[in-house]
C-alpha positions in Angstrom: 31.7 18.1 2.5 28.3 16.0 3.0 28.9 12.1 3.8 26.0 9.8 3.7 26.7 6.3 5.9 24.6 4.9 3.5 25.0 6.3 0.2 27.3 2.9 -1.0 24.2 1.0 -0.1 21.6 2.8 -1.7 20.2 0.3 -4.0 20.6 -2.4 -1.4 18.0 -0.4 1.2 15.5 0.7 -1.8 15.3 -2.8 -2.8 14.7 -3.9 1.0 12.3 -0.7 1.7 10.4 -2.1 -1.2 10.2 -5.7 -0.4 8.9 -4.4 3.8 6.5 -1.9 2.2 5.1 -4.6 0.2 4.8 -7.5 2.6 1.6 -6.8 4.4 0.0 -5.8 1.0 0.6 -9.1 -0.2 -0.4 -11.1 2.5 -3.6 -8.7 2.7 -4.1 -9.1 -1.1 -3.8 -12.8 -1.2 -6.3 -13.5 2.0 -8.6 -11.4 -0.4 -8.2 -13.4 -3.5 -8.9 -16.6 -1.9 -11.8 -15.4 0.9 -13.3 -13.3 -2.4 -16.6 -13.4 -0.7 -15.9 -12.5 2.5 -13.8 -9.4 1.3 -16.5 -8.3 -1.2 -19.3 -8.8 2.4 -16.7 -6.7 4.2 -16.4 -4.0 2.0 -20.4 -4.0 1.9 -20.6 -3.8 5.9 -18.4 -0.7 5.2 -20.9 0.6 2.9 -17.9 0.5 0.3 -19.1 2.3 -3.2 -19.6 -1.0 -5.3 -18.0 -3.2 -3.0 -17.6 -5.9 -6.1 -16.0 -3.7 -8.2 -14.3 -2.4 -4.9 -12.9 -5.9 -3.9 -11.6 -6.3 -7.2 -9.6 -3.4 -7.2 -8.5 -4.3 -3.7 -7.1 -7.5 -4.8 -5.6 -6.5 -8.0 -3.6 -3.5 -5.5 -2.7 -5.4 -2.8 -1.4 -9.1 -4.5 -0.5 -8.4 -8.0 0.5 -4.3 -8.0 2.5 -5.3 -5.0 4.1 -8.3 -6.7 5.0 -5.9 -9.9 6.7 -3.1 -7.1 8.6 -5.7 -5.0 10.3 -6.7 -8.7 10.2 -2.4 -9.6 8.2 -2.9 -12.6 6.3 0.7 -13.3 7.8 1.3 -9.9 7.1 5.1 -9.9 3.7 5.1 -11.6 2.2 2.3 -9.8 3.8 3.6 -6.4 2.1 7.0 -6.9 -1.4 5.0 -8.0 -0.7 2.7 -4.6 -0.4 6.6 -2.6 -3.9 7.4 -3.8 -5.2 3.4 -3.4 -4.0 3.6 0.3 -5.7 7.0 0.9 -8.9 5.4 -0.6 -8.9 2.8 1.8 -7.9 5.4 4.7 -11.4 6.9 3.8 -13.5 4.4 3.6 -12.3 1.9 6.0 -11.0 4.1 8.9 -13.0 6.9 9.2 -12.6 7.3 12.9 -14.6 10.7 12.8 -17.7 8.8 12.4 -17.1 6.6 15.4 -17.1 6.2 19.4 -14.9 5.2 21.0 -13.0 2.4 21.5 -13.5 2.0 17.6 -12.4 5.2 16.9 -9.2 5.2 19.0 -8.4 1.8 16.9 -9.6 3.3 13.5 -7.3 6.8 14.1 -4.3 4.9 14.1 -5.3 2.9 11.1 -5.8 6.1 9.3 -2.5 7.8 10.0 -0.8 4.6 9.5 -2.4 4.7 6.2 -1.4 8.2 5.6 2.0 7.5 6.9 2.5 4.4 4.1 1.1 7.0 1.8 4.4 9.1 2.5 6.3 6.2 2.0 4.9 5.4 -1.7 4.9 9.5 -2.7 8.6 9.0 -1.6 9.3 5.7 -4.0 7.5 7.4 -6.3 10.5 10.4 -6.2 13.3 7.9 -6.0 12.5 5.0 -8.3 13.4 1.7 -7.6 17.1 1.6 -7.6 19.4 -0.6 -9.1 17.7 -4.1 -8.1 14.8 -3.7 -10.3 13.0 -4.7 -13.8 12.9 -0.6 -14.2 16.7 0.0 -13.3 17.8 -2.6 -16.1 
């Protein structure tokens, strides 16, 4: 016989696991909604692919898909579309194979932390949001 510790608080740590993923996308999403400007130059000194457009997206992702993930509305969709928006960013913000060091020591750990929240948002995308959601009503 299997016994999970855990398994009578389930919906408890998806909810929590979703509010921790989310919290430095939304701080990150709002500092680019109200420093538009500065996030659309940024994305231009990173040669960004239409770093308007790019910014846009960006802030879109980071404040309001966050929002709608922490409340698990569209949980699975939007947390497999979040897996491929965090791999974009991976690639065009930290590409530490372009770079000498001590950027690219700093810039490798920024990828595979990217990666790594990656895993975590294929993995949401697998187990839905639990019980404590807009979905699980």
């Amino acid at each position: 016989m299997r016994y999970n510790l855990f398994e009578n608080q389930r919906n408890e740590i998806i909810l929590l696991a979703r509010i921790i993923m989310m919290i430095l996308f939304i701080m990150s999403g709002w500092s680019k909604l109200t420093n538009f400007g500065g996030t659309v130059a940024y994305l231009t000194s990173l040669g960004a692919p239409m770093p308007m457009v790019a910014a846009g997206i960006a802030v879109v992702m980071e404040f309001f898909v966050a929002i709608a993930i922490i409340v698990g509305f569209y949980t699975r969709p939007l947390a497999f579309l979040f897996a491929l928006f965090v791999l974009g960013t991976a690639l065009i913000a930290h590409h530490f194979w372009t770079m000498a060091d001590p950027e690219r020591a700093a810039n490798t750990i920024q990828y595979f932390k990217n990666l790594s929240i990656m895993g975590g948002f294929l993995l949401l995308g697998i187990t839905g949001p639990g019980k404590y959601s807009i979905d699980g009503r």
